[in-house]
PyMOL CGO cylinders between C-alpha atoms (Angstrom):
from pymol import cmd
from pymol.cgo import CYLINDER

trace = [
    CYLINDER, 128.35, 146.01, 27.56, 125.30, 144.86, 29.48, 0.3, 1, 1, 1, 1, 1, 1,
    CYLINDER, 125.30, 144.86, 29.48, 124.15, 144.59, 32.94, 0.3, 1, 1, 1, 1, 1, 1,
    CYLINDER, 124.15, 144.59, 32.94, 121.27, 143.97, 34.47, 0.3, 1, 1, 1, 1, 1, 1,
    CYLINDER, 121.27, 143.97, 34.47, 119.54, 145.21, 37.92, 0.3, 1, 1, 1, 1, 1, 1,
    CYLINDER, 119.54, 145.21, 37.92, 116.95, 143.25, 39.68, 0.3, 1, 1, 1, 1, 1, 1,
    CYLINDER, 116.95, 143.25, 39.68, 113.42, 144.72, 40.09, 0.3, 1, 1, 1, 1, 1, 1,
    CYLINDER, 113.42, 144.72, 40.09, 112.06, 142.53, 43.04, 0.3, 1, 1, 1, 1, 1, 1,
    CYLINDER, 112.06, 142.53, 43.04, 113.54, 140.44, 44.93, 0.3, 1, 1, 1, 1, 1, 1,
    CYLINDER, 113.54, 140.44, 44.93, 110.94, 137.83, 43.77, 0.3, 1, 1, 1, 1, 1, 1,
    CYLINDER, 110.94, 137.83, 43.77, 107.37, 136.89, 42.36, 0.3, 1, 1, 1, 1, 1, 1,
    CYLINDER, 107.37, 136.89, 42.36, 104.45, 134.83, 43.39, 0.3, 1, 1, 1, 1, 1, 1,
    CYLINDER, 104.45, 134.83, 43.39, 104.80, 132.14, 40.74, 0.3, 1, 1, 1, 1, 1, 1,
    CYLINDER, 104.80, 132.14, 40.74, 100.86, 130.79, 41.50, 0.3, 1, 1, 1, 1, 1, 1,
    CYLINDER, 100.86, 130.79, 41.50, 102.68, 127.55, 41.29, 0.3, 1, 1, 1, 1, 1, 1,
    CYLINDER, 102.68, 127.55, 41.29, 102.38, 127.18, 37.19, 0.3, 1, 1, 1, 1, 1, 1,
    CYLINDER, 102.38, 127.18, 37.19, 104.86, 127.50, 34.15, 0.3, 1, 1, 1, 1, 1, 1,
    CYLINDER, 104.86, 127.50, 34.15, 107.86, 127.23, 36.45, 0.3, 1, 1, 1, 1, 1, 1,
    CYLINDER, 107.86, 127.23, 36.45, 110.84, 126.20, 35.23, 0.3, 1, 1, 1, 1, 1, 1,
    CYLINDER, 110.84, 126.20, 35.23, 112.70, 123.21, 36.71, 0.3, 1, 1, 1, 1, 1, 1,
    CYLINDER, 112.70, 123.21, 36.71, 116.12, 121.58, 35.84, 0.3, 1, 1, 1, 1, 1, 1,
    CYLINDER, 116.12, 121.58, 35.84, 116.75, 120.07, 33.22, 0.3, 1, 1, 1, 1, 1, 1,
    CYLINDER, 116.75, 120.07, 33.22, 114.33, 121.87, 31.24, 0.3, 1, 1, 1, 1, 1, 1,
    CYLINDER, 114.33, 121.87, 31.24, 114.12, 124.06, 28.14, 0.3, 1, 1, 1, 1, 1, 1,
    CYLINDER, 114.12, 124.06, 28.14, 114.43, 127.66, 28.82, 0.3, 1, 1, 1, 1, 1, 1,
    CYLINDER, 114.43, 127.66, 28.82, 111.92, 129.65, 26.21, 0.3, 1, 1, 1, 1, 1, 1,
    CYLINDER, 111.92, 129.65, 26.21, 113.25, 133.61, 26.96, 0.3, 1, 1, 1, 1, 1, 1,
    CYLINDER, 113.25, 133.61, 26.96, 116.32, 134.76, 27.91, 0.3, 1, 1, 1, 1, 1, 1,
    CYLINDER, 116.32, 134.76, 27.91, 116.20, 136.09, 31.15, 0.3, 1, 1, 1, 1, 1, 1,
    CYLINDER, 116.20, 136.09, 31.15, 116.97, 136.05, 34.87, 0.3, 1, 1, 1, 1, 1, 1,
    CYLINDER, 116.97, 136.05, 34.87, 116.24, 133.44, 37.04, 0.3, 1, 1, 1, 1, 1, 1,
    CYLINDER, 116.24, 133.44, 37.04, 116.01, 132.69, 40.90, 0.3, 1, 1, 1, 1, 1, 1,
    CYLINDER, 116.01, 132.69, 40.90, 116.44, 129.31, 42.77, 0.3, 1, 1, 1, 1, 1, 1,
    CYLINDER, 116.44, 129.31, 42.77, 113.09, 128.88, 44.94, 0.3, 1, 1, 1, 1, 1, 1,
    CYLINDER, 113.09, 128.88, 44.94, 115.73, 126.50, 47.36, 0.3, 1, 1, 1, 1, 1, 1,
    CYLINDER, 115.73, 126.50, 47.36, 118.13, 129.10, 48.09, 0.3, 1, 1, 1, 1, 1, 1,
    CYLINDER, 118.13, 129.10, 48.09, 117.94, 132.39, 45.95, 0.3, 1, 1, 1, 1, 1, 1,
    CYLINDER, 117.94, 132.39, 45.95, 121.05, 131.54, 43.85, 0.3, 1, 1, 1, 1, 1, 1,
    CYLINDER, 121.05, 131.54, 43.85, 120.73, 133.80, 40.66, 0.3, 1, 1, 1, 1, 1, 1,
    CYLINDER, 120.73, 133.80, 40.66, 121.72, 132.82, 36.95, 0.3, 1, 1, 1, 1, 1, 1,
    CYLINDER, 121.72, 132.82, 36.95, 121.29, 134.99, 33.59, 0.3, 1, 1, 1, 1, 1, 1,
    CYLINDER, 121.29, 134.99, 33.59, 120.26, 132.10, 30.83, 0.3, 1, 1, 1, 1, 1, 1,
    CYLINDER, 120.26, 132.10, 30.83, 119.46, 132.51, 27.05, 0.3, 1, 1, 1, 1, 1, 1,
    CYLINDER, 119.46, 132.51, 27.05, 116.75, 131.14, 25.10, 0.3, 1, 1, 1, 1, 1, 1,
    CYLINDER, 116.75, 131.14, 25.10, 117.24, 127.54, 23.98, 0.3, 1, 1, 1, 1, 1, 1,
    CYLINDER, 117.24, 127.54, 23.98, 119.69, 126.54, 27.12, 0.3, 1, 1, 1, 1, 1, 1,
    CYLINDER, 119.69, 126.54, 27.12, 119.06, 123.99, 29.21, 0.3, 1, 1, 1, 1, 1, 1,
    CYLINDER, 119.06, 123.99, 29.21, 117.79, 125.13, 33.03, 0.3, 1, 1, 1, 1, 1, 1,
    CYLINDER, 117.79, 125.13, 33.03, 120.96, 123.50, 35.26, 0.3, 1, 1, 1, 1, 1, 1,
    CYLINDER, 120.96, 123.50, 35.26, 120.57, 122.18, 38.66, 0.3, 1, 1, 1, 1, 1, 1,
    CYLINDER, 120.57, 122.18, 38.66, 121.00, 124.68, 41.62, 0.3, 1, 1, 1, 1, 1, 1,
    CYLINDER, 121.00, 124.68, 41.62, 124.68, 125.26, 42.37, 0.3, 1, 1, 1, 1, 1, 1,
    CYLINDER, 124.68, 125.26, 42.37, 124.32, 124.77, 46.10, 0.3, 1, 1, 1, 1, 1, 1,
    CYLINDER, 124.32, 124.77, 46.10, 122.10, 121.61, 46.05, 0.3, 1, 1, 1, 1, 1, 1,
    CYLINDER, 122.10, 121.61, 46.05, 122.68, 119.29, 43.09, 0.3, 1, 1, 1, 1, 1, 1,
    CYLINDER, 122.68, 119.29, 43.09, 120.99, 116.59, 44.30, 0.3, 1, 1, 1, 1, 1, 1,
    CYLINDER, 120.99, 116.59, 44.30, 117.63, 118.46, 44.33, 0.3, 1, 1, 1, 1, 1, 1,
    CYLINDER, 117.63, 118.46, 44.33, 115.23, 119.10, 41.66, 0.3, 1, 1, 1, 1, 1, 1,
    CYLINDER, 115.23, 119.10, 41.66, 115.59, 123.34, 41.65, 0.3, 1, 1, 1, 1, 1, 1,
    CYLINDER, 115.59, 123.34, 41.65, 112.27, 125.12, 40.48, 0.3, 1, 1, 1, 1, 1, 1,
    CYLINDER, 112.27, 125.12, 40.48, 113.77, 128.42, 38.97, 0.3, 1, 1, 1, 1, 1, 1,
    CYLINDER, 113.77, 128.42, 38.97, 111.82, 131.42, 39.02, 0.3, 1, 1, 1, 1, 1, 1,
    CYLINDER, 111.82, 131.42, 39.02, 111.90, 134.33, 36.74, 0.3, 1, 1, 1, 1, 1, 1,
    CYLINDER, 111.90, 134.33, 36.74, 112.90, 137.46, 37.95, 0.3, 1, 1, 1, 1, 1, 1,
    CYLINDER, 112.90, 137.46, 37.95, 111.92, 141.08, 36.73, 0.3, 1, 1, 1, 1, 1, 1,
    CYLINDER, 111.92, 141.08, 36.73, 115.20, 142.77, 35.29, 0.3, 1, 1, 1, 1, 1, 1,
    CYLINDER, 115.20, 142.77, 35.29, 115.80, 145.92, 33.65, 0.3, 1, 1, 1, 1, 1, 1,
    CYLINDER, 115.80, 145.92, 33.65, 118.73, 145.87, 30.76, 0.3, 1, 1, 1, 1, 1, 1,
    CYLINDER, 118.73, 145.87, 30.76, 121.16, 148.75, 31.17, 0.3, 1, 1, 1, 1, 1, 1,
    CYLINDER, 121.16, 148.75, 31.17, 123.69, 150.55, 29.09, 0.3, 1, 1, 1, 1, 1, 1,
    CYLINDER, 123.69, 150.55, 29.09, 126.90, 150.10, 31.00, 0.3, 1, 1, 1, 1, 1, 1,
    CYLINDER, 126.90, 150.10, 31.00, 130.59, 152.09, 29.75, 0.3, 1, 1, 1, 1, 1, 1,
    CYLINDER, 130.59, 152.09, 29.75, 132.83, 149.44, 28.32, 0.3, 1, 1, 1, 1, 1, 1,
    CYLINDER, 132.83, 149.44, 28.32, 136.35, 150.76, 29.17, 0.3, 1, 1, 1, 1, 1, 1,
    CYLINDER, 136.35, 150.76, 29.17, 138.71, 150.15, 26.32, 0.3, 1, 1, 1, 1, 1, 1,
    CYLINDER, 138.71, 150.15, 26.32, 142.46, 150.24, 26.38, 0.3, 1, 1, 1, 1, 1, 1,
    CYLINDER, 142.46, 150.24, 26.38, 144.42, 153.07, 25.22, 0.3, 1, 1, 1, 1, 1, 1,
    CYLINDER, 144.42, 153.07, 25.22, 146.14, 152.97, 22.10, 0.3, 1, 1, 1, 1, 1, 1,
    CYLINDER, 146.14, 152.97, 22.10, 149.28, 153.98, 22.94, 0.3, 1, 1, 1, 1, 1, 1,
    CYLINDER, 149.28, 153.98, 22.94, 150.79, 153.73, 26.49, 0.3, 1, 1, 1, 1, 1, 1,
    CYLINDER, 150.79, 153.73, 26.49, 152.28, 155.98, 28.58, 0.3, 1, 1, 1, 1, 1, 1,
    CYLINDER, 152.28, 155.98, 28.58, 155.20, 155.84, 30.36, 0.3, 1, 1, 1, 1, 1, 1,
    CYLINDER, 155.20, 155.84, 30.36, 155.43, 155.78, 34.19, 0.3, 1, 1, 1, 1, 1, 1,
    CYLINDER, 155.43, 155.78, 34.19, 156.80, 158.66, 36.07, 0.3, 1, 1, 1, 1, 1, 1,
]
cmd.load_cgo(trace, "trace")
């Protein structure tokens, strides 16, 4: 399994190649709401959504640094054991 863990909280964007709605996302990745910091984890080819707080605005996401980790997956036992 995979998790991620944010780097910064957020970048300068210098106001260029940002993301908006409705858009084509080019790199998976991690991405920040500008409006209201709401976070979403998006694959390449997907379609950037509105903001989940404020649909009626355009939302300008912004990428955020991440760091992919090796998480334990916990699997089930194969054979159960009774209760005391």
């Amino acid at each position: 399994m995979l998790a991620y863990r944010s780097r910064t909280d957020a970048r300068d964007s210098g106001g260029c190649g940002v993301p908006q709605n409705g858009e084509i996302n080019e790199k998976f990745g991690v991405y920040k709401s500008l409006c209201c910091g709401a976070e979403i984890v998006i694959r390449k080819g997907a379609t950037f959504p509105e903001c989940p707080n404020h649909r009626s605005l355009a939302t300008i996401w912004e990428p955020v640094d991440f760091e992919m980790m090796q998480t334990p997956e916990i699997m089930k036992k194969a054979k159960s054991e009774p209760a005391a």
